[in-house]
VOBA-1610 file (N, C-alpha, C; in pm, whole numbers, padded with zeros to 5 digits, always signed):
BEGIN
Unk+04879+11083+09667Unk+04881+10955+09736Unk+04956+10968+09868Unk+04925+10888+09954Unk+04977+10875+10075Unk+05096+10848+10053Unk+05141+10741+10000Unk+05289+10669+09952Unk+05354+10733+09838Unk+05494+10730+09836Unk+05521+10764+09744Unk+05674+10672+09719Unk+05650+10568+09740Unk+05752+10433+09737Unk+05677+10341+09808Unk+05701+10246+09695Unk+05669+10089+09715Unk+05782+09974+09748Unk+05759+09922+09866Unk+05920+09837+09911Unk+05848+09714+09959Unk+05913+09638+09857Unk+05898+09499+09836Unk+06024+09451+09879Unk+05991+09395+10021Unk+06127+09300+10057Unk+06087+09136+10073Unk+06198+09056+10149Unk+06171+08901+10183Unk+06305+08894+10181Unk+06329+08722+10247Unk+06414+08668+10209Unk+06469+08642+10115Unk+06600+08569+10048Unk+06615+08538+09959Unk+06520+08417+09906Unk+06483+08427+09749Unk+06409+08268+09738Unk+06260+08316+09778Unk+06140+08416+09822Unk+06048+08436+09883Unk+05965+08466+09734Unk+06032+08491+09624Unk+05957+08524+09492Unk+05907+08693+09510Unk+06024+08756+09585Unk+05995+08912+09588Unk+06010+09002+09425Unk+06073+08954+09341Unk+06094+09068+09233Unk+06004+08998+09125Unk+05913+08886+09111Unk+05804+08924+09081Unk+05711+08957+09093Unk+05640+08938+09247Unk+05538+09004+09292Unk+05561+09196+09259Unk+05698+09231+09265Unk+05713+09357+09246Unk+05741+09406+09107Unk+05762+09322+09014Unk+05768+09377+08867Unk+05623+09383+08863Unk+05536+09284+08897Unk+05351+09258+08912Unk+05288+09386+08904Unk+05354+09395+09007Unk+05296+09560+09098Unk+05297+09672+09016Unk+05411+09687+08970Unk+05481+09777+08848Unk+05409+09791+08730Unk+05376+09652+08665Unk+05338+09664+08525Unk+05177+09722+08560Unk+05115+09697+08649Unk+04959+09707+08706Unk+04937+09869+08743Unk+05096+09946+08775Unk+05078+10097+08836Unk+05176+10156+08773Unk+05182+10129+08684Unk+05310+10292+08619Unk+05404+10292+08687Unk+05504+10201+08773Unk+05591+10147+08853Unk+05737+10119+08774Unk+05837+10125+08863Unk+05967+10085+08779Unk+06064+10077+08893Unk+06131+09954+08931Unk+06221+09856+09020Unk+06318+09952+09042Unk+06331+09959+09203Unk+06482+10009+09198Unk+06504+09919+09292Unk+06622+09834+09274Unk+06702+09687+09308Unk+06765+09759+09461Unk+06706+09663+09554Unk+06806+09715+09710Unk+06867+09570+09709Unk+06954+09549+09580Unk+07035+09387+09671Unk+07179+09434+09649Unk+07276+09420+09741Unk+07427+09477+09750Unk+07506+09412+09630Unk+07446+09288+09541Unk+07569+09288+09473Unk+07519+09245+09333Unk+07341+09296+09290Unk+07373+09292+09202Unk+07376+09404+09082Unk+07412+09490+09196Unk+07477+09614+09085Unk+07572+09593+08992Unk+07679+09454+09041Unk+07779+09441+08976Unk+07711+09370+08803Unk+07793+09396+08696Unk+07800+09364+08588Unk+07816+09212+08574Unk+07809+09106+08476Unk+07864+08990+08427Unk+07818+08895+08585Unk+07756+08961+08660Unk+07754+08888+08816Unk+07623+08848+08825Unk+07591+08758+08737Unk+07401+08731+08690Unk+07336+08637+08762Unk+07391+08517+08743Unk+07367+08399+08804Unk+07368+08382+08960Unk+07513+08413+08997Unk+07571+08410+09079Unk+07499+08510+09223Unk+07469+08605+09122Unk+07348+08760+09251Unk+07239+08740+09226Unk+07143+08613+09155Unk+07007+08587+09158Unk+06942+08671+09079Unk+07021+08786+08990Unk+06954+08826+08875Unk+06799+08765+08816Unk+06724+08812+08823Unk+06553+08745+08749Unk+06542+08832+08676Unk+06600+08833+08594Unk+06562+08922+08448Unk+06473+08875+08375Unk+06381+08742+08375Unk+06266+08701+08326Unk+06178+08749+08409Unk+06198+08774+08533Unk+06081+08838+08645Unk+06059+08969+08564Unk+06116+09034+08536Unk+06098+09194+08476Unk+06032+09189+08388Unk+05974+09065+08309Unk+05923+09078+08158Unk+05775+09036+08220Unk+05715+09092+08211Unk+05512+09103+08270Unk+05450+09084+08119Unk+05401+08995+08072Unk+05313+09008+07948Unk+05392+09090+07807Unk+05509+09049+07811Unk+05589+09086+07708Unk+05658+09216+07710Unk+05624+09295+07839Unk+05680+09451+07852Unk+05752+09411+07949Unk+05899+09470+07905Unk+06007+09463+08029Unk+05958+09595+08162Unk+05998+09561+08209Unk+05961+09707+08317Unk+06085+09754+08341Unk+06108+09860+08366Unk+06208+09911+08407Unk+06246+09899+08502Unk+06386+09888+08525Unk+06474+09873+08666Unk+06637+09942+08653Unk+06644+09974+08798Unk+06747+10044+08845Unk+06817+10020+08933Unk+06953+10035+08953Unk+07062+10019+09053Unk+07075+09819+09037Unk+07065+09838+08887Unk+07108+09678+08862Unk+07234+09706+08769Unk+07357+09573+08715Unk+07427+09628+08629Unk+07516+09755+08634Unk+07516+09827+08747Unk+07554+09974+08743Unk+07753+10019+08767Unk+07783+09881+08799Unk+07937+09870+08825Unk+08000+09756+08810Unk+08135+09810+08747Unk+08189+09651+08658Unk+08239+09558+08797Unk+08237+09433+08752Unk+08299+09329+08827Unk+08449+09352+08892Unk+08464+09350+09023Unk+08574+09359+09039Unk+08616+09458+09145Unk+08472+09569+09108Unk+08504+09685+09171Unk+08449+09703+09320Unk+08433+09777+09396Unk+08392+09770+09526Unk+08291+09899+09559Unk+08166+09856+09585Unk+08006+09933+09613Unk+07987+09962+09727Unk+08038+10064+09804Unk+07947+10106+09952Unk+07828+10166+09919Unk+07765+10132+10050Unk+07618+10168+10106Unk+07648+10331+10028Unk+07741+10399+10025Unk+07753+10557+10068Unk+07693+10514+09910Unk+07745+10503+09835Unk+07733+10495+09665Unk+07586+10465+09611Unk+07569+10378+09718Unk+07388+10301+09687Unk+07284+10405+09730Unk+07308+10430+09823Unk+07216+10591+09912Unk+07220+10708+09797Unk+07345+10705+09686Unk+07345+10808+09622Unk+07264+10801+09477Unk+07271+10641+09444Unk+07202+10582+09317Unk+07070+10577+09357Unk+07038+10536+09472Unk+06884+10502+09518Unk+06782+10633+09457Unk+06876+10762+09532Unk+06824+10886+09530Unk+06785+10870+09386Unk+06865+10912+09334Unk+06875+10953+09149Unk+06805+10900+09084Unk+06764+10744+09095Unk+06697+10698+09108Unk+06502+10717+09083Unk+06498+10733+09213Unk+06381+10784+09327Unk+06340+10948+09289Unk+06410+10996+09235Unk+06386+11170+09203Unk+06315+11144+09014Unk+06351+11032+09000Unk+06393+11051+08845Unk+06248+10962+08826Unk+06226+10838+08859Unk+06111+10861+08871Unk+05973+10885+08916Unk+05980+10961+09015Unk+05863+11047+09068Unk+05863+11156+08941Unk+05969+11231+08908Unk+05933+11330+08821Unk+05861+11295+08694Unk+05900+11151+08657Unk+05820+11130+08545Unk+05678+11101+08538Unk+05648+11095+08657Unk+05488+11064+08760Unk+05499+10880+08699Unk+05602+10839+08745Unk+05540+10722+08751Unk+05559+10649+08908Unk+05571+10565+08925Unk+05621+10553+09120Unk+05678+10427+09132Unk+05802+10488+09212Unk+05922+10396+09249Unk+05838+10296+09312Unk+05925+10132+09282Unk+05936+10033+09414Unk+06063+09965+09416Unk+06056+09961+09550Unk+06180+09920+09596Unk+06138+09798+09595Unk+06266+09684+09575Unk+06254+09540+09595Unk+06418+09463+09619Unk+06409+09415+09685Unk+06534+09332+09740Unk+06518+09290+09935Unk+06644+09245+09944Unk+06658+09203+10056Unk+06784+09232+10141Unk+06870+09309+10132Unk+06988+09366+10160Unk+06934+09456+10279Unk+06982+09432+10433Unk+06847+09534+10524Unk+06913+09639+10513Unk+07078+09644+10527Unk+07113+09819+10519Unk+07113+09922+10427Unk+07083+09815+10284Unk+07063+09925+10166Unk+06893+09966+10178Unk+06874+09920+10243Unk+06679+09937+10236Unk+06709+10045+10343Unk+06761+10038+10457Unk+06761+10118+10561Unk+06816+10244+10564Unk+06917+10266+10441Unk+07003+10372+10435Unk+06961+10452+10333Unk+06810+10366+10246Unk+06745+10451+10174Unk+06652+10521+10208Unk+06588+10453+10337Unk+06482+10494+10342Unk+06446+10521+10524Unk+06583+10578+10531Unk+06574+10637+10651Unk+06665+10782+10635Unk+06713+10759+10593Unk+06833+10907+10553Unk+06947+10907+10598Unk+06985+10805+10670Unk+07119+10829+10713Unk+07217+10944+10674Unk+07287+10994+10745Unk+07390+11066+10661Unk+07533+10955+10640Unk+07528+10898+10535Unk+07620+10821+10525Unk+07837+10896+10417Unk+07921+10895+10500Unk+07997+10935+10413Unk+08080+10896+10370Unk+08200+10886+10306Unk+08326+10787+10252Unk+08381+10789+10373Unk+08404+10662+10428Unk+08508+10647+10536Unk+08642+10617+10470Unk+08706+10714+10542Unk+08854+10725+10479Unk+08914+10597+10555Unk+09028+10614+10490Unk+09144+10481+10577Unk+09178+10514+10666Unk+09220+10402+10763Unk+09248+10430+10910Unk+09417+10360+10939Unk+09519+10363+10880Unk+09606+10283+10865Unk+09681+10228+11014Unk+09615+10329+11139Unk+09619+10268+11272Unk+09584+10176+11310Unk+09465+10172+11310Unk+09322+10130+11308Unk+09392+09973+11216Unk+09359+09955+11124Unk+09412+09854+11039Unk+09547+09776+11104Unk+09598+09853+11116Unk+09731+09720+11156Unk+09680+09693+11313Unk+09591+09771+11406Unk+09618+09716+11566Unk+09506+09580+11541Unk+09412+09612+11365Unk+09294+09497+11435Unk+09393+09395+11311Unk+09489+09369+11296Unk+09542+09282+11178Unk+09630+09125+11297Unk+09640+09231+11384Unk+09685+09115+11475Unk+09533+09024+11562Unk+09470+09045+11538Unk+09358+08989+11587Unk+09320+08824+11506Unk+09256+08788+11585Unk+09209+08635+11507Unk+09038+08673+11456Unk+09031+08575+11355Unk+08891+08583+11243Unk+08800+08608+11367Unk+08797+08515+11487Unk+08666+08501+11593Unk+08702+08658+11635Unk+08792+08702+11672Unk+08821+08823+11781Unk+08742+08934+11662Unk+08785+08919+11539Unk+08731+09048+11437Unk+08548+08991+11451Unk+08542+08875+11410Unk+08412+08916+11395Unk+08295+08921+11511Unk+08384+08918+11642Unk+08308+08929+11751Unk+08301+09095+11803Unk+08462+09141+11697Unk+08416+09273+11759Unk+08327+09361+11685Unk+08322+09250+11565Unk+08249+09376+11463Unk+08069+09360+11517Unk+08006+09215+11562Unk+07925+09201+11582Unk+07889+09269+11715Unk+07995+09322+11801Unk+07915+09446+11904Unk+07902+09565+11852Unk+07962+09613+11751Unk+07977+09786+11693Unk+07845+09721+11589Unk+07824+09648+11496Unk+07682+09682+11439Unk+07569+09560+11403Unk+07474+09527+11367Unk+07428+09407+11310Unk+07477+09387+11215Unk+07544+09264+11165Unk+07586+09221+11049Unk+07467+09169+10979Unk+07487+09271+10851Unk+07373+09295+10796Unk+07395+09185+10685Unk+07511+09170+10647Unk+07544+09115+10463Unk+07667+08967+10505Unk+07617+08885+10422Unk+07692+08742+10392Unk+07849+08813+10362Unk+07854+08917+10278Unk+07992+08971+10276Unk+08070+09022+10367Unk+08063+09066+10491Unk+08064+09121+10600Unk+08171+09052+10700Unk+08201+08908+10699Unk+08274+08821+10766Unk+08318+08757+10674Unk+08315+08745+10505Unk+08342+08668+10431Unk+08549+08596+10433Unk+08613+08728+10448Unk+08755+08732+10458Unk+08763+08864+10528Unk+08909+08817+10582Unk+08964+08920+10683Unk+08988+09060+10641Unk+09023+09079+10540Unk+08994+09222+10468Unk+08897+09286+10492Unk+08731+09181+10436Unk+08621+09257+10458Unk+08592+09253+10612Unk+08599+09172+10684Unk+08591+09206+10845Unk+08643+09354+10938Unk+08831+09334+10831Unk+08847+09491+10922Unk+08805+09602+10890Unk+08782+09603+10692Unk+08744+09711+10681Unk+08572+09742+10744Unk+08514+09635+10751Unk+08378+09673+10827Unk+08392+09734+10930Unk+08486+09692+11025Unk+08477+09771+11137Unk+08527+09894+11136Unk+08656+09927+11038Unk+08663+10043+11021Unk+08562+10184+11047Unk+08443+10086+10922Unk+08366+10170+10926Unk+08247+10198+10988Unk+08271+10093+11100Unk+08097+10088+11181Unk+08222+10190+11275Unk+08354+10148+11306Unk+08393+10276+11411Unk+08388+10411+11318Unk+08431+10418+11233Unk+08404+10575+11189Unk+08273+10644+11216Unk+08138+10582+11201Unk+07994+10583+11149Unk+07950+10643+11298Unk+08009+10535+11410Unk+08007+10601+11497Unk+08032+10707+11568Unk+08123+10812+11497Unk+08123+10933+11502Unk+08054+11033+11461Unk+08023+10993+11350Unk+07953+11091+11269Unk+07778+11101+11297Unk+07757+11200+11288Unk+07562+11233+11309Unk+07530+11161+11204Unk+07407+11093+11240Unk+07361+10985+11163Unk+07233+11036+11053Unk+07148+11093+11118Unk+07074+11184+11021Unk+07082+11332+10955Unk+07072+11319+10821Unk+07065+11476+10767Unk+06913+11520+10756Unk+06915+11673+10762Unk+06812+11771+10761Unk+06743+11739+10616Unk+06844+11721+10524Unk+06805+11767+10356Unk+06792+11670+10273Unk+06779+11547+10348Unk+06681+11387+10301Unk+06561+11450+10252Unk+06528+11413+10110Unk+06360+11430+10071Unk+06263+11304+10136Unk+06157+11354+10184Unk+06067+11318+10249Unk+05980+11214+10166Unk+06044+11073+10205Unk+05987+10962+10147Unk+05918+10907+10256Unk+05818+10869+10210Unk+05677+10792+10257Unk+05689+10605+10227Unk+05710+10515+10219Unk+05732+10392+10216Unk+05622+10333+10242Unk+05539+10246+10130Unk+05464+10135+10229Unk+05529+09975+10170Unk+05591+09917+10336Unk+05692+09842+10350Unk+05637+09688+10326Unk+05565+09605+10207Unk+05503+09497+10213Unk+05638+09354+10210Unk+05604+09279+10314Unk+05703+09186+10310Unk+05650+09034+10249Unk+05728+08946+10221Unk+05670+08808+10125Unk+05754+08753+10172Unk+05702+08600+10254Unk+05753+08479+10343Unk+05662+08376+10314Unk+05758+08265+10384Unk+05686+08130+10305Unk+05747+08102+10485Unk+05635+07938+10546Unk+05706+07915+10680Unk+05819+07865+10608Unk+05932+07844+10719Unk+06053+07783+10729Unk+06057+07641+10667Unk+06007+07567+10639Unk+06080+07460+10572Unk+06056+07489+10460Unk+05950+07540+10415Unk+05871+07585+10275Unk+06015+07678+10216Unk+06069+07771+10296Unk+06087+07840+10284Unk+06302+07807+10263Unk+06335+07667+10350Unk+06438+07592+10321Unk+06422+07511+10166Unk+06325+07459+10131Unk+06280+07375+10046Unk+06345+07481+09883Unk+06287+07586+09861Unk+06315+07702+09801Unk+06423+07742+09773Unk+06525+07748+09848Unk+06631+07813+09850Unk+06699+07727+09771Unk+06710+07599+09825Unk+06787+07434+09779Unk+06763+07427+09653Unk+06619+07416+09636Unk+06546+07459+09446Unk+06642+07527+09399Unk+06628+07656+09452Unk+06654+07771+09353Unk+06792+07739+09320Unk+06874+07706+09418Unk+07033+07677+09396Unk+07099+07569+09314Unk+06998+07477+09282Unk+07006+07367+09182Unk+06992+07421+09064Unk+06881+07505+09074Unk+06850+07550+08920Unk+06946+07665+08940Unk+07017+07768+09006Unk+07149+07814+08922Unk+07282+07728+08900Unk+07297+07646+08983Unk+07419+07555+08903Unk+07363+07477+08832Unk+07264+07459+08706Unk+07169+07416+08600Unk+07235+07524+08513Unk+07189+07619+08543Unk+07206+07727+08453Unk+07316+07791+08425Unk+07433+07739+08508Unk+07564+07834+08478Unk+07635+07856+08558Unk+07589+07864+08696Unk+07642+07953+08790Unk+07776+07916+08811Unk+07837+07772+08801Unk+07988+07770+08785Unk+08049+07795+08659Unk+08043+07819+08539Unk+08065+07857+08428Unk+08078+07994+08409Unk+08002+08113+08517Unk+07986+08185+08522Unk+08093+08251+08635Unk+08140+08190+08718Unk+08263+08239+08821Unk+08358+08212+08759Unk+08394+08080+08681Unk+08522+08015+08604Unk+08522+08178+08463Unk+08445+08208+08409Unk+08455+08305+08325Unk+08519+08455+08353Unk+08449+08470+08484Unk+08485+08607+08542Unk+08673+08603+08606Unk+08695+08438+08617Unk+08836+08447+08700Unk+08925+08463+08527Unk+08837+08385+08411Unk+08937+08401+08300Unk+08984+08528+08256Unk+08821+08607+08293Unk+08843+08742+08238Unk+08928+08901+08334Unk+09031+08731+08461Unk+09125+08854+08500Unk+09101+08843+08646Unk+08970+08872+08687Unk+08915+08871+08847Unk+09010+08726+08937Unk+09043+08748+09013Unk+09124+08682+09108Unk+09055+08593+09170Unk+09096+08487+09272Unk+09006+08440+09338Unk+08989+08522+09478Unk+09076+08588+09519Unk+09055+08681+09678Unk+08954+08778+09593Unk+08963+08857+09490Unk+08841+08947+09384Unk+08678+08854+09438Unk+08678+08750+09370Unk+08580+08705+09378Unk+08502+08644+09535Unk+08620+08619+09595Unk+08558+08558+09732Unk+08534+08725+09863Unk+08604+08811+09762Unk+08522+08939+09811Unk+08342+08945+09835Unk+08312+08899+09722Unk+08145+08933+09743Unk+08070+08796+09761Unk+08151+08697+09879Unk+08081+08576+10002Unk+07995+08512+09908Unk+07944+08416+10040Unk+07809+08351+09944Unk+07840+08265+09831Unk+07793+08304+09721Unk+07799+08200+09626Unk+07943+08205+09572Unk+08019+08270+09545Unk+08114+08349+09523Unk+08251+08267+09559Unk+08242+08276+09728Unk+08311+08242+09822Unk+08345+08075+09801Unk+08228+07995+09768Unk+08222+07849+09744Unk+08228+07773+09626Unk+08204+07915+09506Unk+08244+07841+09363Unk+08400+07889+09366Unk+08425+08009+09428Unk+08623+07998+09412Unk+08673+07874+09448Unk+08563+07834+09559Unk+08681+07723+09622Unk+08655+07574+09599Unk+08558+07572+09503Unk+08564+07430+09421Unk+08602+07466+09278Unk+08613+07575+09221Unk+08750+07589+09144Unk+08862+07596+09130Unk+08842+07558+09274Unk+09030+07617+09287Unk+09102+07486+09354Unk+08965+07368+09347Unk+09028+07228+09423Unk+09007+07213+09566Unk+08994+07330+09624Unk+08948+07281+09773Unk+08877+07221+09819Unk+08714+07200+09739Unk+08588+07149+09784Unk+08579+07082+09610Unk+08508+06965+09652Unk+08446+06892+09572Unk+08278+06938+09554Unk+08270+06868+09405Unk+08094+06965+09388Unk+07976+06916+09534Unk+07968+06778+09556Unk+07903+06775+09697Unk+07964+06856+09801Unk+08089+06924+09834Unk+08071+07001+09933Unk+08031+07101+09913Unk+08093+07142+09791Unk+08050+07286+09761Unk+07894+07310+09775Unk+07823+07258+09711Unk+07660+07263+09707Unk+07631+07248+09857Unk+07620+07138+09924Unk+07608+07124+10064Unk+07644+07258+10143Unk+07757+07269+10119Unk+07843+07394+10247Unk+07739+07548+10200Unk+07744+07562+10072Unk+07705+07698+09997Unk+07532+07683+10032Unk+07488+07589+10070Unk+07314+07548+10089Unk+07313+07587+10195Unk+07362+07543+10303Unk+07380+07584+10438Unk+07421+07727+10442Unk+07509+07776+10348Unk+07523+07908+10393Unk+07425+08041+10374Unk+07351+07940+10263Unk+07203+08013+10218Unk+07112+08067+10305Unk+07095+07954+10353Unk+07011+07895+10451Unk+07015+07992+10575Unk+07154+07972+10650Unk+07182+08120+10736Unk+07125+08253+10714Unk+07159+08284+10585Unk+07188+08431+10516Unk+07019+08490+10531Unk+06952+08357+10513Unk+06785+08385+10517Unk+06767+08439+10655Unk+06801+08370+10724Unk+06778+08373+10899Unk+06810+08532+10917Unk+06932+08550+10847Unk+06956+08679+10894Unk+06907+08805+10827Unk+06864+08776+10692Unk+06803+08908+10665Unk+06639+08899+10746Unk+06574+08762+10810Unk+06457+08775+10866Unk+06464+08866+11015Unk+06621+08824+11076Unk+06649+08908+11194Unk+06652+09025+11172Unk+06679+09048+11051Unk+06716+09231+11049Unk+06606+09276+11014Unk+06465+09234+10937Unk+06297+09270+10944Unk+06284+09294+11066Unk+06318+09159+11131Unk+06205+09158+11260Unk+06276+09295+11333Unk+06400+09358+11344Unk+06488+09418+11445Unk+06394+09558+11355Unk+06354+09605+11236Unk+06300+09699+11162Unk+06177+09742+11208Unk+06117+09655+11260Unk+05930+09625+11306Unk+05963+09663+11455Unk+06068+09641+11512Unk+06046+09691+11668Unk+06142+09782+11694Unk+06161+09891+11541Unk+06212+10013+11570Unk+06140+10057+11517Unk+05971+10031+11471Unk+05881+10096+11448Unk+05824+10098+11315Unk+05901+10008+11200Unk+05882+10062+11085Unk+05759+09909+11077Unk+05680+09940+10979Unk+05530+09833+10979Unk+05558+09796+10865Unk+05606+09655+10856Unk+05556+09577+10703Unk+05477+09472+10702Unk+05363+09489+10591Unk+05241+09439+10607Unk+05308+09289+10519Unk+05290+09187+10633Unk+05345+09075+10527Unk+05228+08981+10468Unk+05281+08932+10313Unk+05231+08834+10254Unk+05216+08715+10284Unk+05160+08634+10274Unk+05170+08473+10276Unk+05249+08446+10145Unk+05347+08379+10139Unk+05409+08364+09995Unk+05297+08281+09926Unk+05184+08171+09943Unk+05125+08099+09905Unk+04994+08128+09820Unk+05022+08239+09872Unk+04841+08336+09793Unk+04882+08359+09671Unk+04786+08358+09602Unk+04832+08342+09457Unk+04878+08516+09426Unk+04943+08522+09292Unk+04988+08685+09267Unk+04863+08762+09229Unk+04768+08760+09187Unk+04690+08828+09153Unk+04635+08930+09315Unk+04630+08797+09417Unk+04589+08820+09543Unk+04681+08929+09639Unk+04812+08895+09614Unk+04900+08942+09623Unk+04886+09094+09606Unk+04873+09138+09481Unk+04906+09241+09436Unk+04745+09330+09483Unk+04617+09251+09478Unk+04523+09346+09524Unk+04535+09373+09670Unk+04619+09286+09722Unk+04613+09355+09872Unk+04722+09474+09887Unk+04812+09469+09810Unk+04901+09539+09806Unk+04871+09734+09737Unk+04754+09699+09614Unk+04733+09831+09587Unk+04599+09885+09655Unk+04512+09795+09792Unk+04418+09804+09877Unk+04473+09906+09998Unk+04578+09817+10028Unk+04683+09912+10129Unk+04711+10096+10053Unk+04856+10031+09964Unk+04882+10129+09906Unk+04779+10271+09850Unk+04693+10247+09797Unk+04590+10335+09752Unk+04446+10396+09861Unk+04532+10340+09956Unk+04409+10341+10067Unk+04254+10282+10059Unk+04294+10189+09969Unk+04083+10142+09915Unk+04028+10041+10025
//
C-alpha cells in the first residue's frame, strides 16, 4: 500500500474517534490516541475519553497511548514520540495498520515528522531571570519562540516557563534525525462550519458534567492530587479546581470553561491550517455526511480505488 498510517484528526467535538474506530473495525486497524492528556489514568471524563466510540458492533478495537501514565504525573512530547513509535512498529508487524486519531497538533507533528526531540534538562538560570516576568511578558515571549500548540501551555506560570525553557532549548538542537522509519500518512481531517461546530462543543460539555466530570476532579483531589496537580493539565481541569475550590460558581464555571473550549477549537484549526501551508495535504470531511460515506471516501483515497 501506498500508506502505511491512517491520521484522523479535527477539532475537539468534530466526532473524530469514531469515524476512526469505523475505519479500524472495516481494515484490520487499531487507534493510536495523539491527544496530550489522555494518556493520563482515572482522567476519563475530564480528557473526552470515548470508550463507547471503540466498541464497533460489539468488538472493542484496539487502542494505544491511552491510560499509559498515572494521574499526577507529567508527559512530554519526547515520551509520546517514543510510545507513538512502539506503538506504530508493533502494529505494522502484526500486518494490521495503524491510525492515528486525535487533535493535539504537536503530538501529530512530532510523530509524523521525526523530529529529533530530547529531554530538556533544567535551566535553573533560565528559570529564575523569566520568574521575574509578568503572565503577559511569559506568554508573549513564549508565543514568539513557538505556536502554542496546547490549552496547557499558558495554563499557570510554571507551565509557561517551563515551555519556554524548552522551545529555547529545542532551538538549539537539530530538529530532524536520519533514523526516523519512513512513515507515509494519509492525513483525513473532520469539521463541521463554525456554529455547527460551537453548538457541539456546548453539547458535548453538558453531557460531561451529566456524566461526572465534577465528581470526577473532586475524586482525583481526594485521592491526593492537589489543586496546582490538577490545574496543571488547563482546560477542563483548570475550571473544575476552581469551582471546587469556591472561586467560581457552577454558571461561571460552565460559561468561562465553554468559552475556553471554544478557543482551544480555533486553535487546534490554526495549527491544521499552519500544517497545509507547510505542505502536508489533509483531505477534509464534511462532518455531516453520514459514516458509512465517510469511511468509503476515506478507504477510496487510502487504497488508491
Amino acid at each position: 500500500m501506498k500508506y502505511n498510517l491512517l491520521v484522523v484528526l479535527g477539532p475537539t467535538a468534530s466526532g473524530k474517534t469514531a469515524v476512526a474506530a469505523q475505519w479500524a473495525y472495516r481494515n484490520r486497524g487499531e487507534i493510536i490516541s495523539a491527544d496530550s492528556r489522555q494518556v493520563y489514568k482515572n482522567m476519563n471524563i475530564g480528557t473526552g475519553k470515548d470508550y463507547d466510540d471503540y466498541l464497533v458492533e460489539g468488538i472493542r478495537i484496539p487502542y494505544h497511548c491511552v491510560d499509559i501514565v498515572e494521574a499526577g504525573k507529567q508527559y512530554s512530547v519526547y515520551e509520546y514520540q517514543k510510545d507513538f513509535l512502539g506503538a506504530w512498529d508493533n502494529i505494522c508487524r502484526r500486518g494490521r495498520i495503524p491510525v492515528m486519531c486525535g487533535g493535539s497538533g504537536l503530538y501529530l507533528e512530532a510523530a509524523l515528522k521525526g523530529y529529533r526531540l530530547l529531554q530538556t534538562p533544567v535551566n535553573e538560570e533560565l528559570r529564575n531571570t523569566l520568574a521575574s516576568k509578568t503572565d503577559g511578558e511569559l506568554e508573549k515571549l513564549l508565543a514568539g519562540l513557538t505556536l502554542l500548540h496546547n490549552h496547557t501551555d499558558t495554563s499557570t506560570r510554571k507551565r509557561m516557563i517551563r515551555a519556554v525553557e524548552i522551545a529555547m532549548y529545542r532551538q538549539e538542537q537539530t530538529e530532524e534525525t536520519s533514523d526516523y522509519p519512513d512513515i507515509n500518512p494519509l492525513m483525513v481531517g473532520i469539521r463541521y462550519d463554525r456554529e455547527i461546530q460551537r453548538q457541539r462543543i456546548t453539547e458535548r460539555l453538558q453531557q460531561r458534567l451529566d456524566a461526572g466530570m465534577i465528581d470526577e476532579a473532586r475524586e482525583l483531589m481526594q485521592k491526593g492530587l492537589t489543586a496546582q496537580q490538577l490545574e496543571y493539565y488547563g482546560l477542563e481541569y483548570k475550571f473544575l479546581v476552581r469551582y471546587l475550590t469556591g472561586q467560581l460558581n457552577y454558571h461561571q464555571m460552565f460559561v468561562q470553561l465553554n468559552t475556553a473550549i471554544h478557543q482551544f477549537a480555533k486553535r487546534q484549526m490554526t495549527w491544521f491550517r499552519r500544517m497545509e501551508r507547510n505542505g502536508d495535504r489533509i483531505h477534509w470531511l464534511d462532518g455531516h455526511m453520514p459514516v458509512e460515506e465517510k469511511i468509503r471516501q476515506m478507504e477510496n483515497v487510502f487504497y488508491e480505488k
